[in-house]
N, C-alpha and C positions, 0 to 999 in steps of 0.2 A: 526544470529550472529555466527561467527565463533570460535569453542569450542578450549583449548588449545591442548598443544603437543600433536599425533597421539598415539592411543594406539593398540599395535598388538601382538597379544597374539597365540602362536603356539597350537593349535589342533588338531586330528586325521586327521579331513577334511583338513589342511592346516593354512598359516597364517592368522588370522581371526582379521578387527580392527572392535570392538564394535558400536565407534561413527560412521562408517557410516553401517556397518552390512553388510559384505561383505569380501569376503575370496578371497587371491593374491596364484593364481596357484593353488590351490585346489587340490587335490588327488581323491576325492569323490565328488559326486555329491552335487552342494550346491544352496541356492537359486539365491545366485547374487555371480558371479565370477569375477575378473579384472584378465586378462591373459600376462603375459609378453612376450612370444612368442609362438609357433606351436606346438614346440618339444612334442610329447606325453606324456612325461612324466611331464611337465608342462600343456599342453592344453588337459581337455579331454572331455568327451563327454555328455552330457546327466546335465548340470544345467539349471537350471529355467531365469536365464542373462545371457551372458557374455559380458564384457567391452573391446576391445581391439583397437589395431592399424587396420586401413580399410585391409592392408595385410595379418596379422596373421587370423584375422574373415574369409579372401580370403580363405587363406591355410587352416582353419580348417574344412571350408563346405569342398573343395578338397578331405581330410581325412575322413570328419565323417560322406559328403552330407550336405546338405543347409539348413537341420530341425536340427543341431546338438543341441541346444539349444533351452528355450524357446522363448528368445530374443535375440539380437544381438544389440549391439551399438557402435559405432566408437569413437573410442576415438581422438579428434579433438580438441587442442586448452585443456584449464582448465575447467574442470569442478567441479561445488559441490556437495559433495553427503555428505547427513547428517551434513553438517556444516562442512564440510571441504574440502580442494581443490585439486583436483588430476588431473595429467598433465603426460603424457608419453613423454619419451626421449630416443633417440638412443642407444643402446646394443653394439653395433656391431658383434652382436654374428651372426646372420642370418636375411633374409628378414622381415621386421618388427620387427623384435624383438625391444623391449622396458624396461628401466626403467623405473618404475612406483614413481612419486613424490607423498606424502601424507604431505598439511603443516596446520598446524593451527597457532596461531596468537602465542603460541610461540616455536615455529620450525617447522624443516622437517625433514619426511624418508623420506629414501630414498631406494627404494629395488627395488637389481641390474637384479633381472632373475639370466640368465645366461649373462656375457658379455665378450669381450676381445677387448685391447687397440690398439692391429695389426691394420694394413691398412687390411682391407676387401673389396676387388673390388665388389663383388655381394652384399653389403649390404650398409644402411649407418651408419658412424662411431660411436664410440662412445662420446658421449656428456659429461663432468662434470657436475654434476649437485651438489650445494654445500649444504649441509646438518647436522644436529644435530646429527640422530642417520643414519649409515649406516649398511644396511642389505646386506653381501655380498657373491656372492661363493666361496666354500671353494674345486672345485673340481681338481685344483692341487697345493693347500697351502703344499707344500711342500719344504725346499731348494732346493733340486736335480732338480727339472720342473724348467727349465729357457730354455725356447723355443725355437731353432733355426729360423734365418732370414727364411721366408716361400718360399723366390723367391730361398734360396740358395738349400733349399728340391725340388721343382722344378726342380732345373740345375741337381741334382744328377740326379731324373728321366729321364733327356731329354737325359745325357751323357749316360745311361743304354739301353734307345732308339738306339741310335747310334752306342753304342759298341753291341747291338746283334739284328740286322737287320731283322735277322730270326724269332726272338721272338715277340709272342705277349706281351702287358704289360700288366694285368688288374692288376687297380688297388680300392680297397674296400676303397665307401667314402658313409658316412649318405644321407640318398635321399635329404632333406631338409638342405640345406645349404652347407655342406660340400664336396657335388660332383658339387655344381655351384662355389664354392670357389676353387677347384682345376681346373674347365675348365675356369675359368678367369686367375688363374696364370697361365695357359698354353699359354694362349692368348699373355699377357702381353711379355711374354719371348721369344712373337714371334711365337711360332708354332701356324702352319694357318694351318695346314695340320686334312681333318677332326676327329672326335672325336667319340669313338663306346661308346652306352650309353646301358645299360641294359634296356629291359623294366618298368622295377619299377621306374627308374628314371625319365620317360620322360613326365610325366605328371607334376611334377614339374621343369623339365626345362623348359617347354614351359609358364608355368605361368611366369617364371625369364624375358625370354627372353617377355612375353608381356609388363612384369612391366619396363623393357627399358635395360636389363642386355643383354649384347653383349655376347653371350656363342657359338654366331662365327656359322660351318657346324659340323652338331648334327647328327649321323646316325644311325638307330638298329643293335647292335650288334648278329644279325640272323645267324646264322653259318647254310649254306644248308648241308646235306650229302655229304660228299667226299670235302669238300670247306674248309678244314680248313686254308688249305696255304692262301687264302684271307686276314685274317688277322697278318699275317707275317709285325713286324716292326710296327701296330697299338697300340695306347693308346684305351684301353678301359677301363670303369665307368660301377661299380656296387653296389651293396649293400653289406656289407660286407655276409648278409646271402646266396646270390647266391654262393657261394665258396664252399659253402659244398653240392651244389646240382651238379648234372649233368651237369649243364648247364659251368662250368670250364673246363670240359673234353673235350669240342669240340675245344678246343685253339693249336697253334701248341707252346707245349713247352712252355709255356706263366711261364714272369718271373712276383709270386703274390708281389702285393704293397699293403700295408694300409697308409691312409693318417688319423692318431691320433696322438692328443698329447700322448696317452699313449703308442705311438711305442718308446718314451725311454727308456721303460723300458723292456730290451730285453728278461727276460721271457715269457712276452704277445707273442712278436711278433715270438718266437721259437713256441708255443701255437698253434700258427693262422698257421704255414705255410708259415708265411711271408720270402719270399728272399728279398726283396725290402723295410724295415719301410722309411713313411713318416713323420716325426715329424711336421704336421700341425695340429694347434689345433685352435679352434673355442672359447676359453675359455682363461682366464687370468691365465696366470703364477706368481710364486711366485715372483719375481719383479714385474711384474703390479701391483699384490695383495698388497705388502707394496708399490709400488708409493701409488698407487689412494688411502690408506690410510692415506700417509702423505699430500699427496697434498690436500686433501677432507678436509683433518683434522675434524673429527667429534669428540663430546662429546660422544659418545660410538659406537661403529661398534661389529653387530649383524654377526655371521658366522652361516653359514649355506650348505646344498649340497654339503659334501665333507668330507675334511679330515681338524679338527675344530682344535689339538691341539699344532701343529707347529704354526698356527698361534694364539692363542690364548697365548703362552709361549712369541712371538715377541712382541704382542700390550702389555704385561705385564713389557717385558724389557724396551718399550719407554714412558713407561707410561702411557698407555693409555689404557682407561676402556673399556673392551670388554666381551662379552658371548658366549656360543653354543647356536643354537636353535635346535639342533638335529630333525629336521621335519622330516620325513620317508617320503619314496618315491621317495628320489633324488641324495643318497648315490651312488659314483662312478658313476657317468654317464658314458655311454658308446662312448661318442663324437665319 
């Protein structure tokens, strides 16, 4: 018999609901984990379960090897656990990534991971899914984050391409998602011309492009001694941490890009070295954040992972009953 509304109570380890004994994203090692996506800081290594989408479970052996866990299960279709029924749904944040649905006979959470409402070519989209209480991120609940079109961040790149012929571009994108989400909008916008990828990256393109994602000609960005002019006029894909190593210095002149939502804020990107901010982010903006709150319309919305008091000042103005769950471990993501 299924027990009423979901109860999830924030802990050290993560958010933890009693009636089925099972902690969503976990921090620390726990006995049964349900994972919303890969990202490290959401998937980590070493519980006794984990519950996920067949992709994210892909991507975390990828990360951790194939013993990451004591178990492993696919999250497929609704299942019950403890008397109550949980169902994953599209993010659109990155491959696999998932809402996790929790309902009992009277309501649902609904907790979001991370998500964003953008078209996402390497991923699939995000799902509504309609709920009582929403658990949402809060990682640029801010007015000022209202995120430019992603294809028009694109075109700046391509016209920067074109206006310095001579120049390399690298540009700094997360291995996981967000450097297959910049070589699909390269795609889309037409450029066919191939793609120089870091080595960090290429283990997780090659899983993209097995899972059916068209990331097009992928080549190692290898600089021989004396070769730098080779890549004169190339895009090249890295991790943001290669920038500060060596491995930047072999470029001719290369003009640096970052592809984050928090390249609006142009201290960061004075910070980073950035010539070039890409304002793509993998995360909802503060319009998304209040759409999917009015359209959702839930009986309370839970914030979390981020910056909790803009929006928690808005759900107050429209009436609408909201909390912090101040969970640690997930403040400012680095997207």
């Amino acid at each position: 018999m299924l027990t009423p509304l979901p109860t999830l109570i924030p802990r050290p380890e993560g958010l933890y609901c009693p009636q089925g004994n099972f902690f969503i994203d976990p921090v620390r090692p726990v006995p049964r984990a349900l994972v919303t996506h890969a990202h490290a800081d959401h998937a980590r290594a070493g519980h006794g379960a984990v519950m996920a989408t067949r992709q994210t479970l892909e991507i975390m052996a990828l990360h951790y090897g194939p013993d990451f866990a004591g178990a492993q299960q696919v999250a497929d279709g609704q299942v019950t656990i403890g008397g109550l029924d949980v169902s994953f749904h599209p993010a659109g944040h990155v491959l696999g990534s998932a809402q996790i649905c929790i309902a009992g006979p009277s309501g649902r959470v609904v907790v979001t991971g991370d998500y964003t409402r953008s078209p996402n070519p390497a991923c699939a989209p995000w799902e509504p899914v309609a709920c009582d209480i929403l658990v949402t991120e809060a990682t640029f609940a801010l007015p000022v984050f209202r995120h430019p079109d992603p294809q028009a961040e694109i075109a700046r790149l391509l016209a920067s391409v074109a206006a310095f012929p001579e120049r390399a571009h690298l540009v700094g994108a997360y291995a996981l998602g967000k450097a297959q989400r910049v070589i699909m909008l390269l795609r889309e916008a037409g450029y066919d011309a191939p793609i120089y990828i870091h080595g960090a990256l290429a283990k997780l393109c090659d899983y993209h492009i097995a899972q059916g994602v068209p990331l097009g000609d992928l080549r190692p960005a290898t600089v021989a001694r004396g070769r730098k002019g080779d890549f004169a006029g190339a895009v090249v894909l890295a991790p943001p941490s290669a920038f500060a190593a060596t491995w930047a210095q072999r470029f001719p002149d290369p003009v640096i890009a970052f592809a984050s939502g928090w390249m609006m804020v142009r201290a960061r990107a004075r910070q980073r070295g950035v010539e070039l901010p890409l304002v793509i982010s993998d995360h909802v903006d503060w319009g998304q954040l209040t759409q999917t709150i009015s359209e959702l319309d839930p009986a309370e919305t839970w914030i979390t992972h981020g910056r909790e008091d803009a929006l928690l000042r808005w759900c107050a103005l429209e009436g609408r009953a909201a909390r912090p769950l101040r969970l640690v471990g997930y403040e400012d993501e680095p997207e």
